[in-house]
C-alpha beads as a LAMMPS data file, in Angstrom:
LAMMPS data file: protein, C-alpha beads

147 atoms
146 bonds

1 atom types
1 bond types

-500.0 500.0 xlo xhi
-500.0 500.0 ylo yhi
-500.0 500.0 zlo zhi

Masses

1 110.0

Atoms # bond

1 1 1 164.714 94.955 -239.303
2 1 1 163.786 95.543 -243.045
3 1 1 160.134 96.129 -242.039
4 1 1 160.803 98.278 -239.088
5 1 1 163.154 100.553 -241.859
6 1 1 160.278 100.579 -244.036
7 1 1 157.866 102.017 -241.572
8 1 1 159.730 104.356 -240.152
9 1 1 160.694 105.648 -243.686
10 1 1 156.914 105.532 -244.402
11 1 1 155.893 107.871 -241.111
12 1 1 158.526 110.024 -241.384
13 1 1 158.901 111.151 -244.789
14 1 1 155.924 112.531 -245.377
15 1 1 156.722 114.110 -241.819
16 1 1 159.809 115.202 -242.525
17 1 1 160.576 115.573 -246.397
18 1 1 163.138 113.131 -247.639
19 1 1 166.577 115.045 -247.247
20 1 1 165.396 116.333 -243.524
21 1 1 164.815 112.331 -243.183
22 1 1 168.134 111.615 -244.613
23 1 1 169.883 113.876 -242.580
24 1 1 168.701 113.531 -238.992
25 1 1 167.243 110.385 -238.650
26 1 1 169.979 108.058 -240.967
27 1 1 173.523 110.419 -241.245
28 1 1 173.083 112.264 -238.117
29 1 1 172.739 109.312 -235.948
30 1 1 174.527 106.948 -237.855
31 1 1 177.722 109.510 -237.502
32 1 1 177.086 109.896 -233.424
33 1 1 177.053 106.569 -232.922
34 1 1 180.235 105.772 -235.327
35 1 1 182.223 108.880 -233.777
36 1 1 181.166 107.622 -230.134
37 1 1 182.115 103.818 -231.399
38 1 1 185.681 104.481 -232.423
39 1 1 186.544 106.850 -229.384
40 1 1 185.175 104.258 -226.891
41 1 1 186.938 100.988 -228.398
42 1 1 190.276 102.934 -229.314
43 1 1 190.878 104.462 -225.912
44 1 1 191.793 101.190 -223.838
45 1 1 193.699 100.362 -227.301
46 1 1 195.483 102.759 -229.392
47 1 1 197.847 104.375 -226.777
48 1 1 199.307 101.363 -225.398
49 1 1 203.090 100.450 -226.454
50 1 1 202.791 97.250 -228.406
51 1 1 205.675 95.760 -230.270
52 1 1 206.741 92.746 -231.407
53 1 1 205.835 89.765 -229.621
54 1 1 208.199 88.503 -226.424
55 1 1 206.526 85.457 -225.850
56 1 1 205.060 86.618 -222.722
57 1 1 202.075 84.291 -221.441
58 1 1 198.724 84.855 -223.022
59 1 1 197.196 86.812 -219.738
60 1 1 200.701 89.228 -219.300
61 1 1 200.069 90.014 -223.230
62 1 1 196.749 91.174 -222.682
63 1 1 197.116 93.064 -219.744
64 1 1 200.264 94.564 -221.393
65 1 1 198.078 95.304 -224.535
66 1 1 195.109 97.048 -223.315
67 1 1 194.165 98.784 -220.161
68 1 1 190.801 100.231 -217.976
69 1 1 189.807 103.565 -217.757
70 1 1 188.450 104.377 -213.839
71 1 1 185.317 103.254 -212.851
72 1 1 182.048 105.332 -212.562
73 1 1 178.483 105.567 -213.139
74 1 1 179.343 107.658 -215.880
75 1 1 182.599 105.672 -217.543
76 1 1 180.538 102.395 -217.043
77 1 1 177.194 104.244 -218.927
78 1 1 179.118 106.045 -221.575
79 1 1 181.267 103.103 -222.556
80 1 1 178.836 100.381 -222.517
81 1 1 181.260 98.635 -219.566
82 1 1 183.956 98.276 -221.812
83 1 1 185.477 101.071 -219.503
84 1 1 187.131 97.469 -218.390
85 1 1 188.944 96.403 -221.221
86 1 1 190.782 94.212 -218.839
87 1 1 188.374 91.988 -218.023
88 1 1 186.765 92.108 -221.625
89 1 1 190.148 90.571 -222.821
90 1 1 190.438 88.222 -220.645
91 1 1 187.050 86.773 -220.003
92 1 1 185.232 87.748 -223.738
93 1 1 182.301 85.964 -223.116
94 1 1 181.533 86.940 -219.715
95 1 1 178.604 89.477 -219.460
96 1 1 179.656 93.314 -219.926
97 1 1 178.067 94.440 -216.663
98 1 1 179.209 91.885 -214.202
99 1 1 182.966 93.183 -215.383
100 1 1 183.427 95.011 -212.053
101 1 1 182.757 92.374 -210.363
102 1 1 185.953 90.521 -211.966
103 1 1 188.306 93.758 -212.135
104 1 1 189.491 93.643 -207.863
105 1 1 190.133 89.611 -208.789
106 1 1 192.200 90.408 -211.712
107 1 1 194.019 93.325 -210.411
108 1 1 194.796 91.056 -206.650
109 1 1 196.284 88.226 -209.424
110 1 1 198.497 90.942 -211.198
111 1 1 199.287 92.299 -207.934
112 1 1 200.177 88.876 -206.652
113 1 1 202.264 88.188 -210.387
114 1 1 204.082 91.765 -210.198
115 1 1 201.957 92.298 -213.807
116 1 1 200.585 95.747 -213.897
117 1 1 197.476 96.499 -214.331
118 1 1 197.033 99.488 -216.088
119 1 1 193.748 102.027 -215.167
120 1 1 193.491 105.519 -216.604
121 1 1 190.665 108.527 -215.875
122 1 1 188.677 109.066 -219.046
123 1 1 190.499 112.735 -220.052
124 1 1 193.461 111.175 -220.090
125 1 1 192.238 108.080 -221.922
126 1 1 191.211 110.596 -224.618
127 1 1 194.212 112.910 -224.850
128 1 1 196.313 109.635 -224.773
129 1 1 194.271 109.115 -228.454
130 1 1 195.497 112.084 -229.695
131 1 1 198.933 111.859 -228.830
132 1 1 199.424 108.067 -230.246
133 1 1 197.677 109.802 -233.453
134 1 1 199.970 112.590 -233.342
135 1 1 202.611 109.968 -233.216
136 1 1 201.651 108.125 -235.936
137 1 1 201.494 110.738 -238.265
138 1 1 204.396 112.143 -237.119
139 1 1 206.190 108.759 -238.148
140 1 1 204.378 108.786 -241.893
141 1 1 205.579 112.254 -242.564
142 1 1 208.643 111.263 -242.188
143 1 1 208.654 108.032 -243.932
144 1 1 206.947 110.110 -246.803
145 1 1 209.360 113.044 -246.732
146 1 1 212.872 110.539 -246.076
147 1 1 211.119 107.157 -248.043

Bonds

1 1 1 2
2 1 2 3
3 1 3 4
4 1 4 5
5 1 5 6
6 1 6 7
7 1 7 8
8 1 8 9
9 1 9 10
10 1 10 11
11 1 11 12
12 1 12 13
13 1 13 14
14 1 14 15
15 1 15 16
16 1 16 17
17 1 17 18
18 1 18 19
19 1 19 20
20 1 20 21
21 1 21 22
22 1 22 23
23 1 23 24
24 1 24 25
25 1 25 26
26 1 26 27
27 1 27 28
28 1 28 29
29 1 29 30
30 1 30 31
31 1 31 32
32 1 32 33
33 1 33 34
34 1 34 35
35 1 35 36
36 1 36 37
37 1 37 38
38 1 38 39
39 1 39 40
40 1 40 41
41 1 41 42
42 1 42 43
43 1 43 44
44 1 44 45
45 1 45 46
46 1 46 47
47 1 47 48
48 1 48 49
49 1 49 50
50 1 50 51
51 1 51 52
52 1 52 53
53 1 53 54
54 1 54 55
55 1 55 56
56 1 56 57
57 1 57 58
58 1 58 59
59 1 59 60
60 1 60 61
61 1 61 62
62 1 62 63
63 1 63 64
64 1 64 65
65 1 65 66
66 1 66 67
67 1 67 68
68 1 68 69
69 1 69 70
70 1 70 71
71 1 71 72
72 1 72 73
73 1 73 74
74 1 74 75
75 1 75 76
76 1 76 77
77 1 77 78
78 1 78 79
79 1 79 80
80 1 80 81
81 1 81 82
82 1 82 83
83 1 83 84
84 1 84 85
85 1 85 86
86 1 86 87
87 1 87 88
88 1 88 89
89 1 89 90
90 1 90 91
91 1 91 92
92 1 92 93
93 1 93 94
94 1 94 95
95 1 95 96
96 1 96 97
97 1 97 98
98 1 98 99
99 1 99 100
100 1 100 101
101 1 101 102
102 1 102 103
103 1 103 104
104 1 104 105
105 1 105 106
106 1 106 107
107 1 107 108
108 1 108 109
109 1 109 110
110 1 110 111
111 1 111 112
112 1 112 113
113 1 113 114
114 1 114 115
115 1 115 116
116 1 116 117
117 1 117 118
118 1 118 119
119 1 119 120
120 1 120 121
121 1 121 122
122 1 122 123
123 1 123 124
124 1 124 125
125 1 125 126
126 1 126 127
127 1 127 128
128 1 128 129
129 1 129 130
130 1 130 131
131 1 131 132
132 1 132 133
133 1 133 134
134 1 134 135
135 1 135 136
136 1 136 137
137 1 137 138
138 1 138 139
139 1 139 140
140 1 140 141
141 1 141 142
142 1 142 143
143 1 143 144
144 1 144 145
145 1 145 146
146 1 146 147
């Protein structure tokens, strides 16, 4: 990795001039990929109602703490498969892309249980982001303003 850093540093500054380098091959990237990062691995986990623990069986707590956005070519390109945050859960070391293949098995178990299994599109997986952040800080202004 060091050596690979070093030659691309070495080809491209002269190239590029070292701020031009700076900014669009280290921040520039580096800030896509952290921006895309969060809002992939918060959807399926910040808007979901988690409170104190009611001793619920280990699969009925994850299922009730995380949940799938709908399946497409898209949703399963854009999110790396973790579009089934489900299956990632329960099964962690199991391959990313054979998680469709274990999301009908899961969802005929819940089914069968009476657990729900919760799936979302991914606009509403998004907006859902917003409003649990909107929530939030709705909750510290007023612990701030009445603490």
């Amino acid at each position: 990795v060091v050596s690979f850093n070093i030659r691309v540093c070495l080809m491209y500054i002269p190239l590029m001039g070292f701020n031009n380098f700076m900014c669009f091959c280290v921040y520039l990237p580096r800030y896509v990929e952290s921006t895309w990062f969060i809002w992939v691995s918060q959807m399926n986990h910040i808007p979901m109602d988690i409170d104190y623990d009611k001793n619920k069986d280990w699969v009925s707590t994850q299922l009730h703490a995380t949940c799938n956005v709908k399946q497409s070519l898209f949703n399963d390109w854009f999110t790396g498969h973790l579009n089934f945050q489900i299956e990632h859960h329960l099964f962690p070391t199991m391959p990313r892309h054979n998680y469709w293949k274990a999301a009908p098995l899961v969802k005929a178990l819940c089914d069968k249980h009476g657990v729900q299994y919760k799936s979302k599109t991914l606009l509403t997986a998004f907006v859902d982001i917003l409003h649990s952040l909107k929530d939030s800080g709705e909750h510290w202004l007023e612990a701030y303003l009445h603490g």
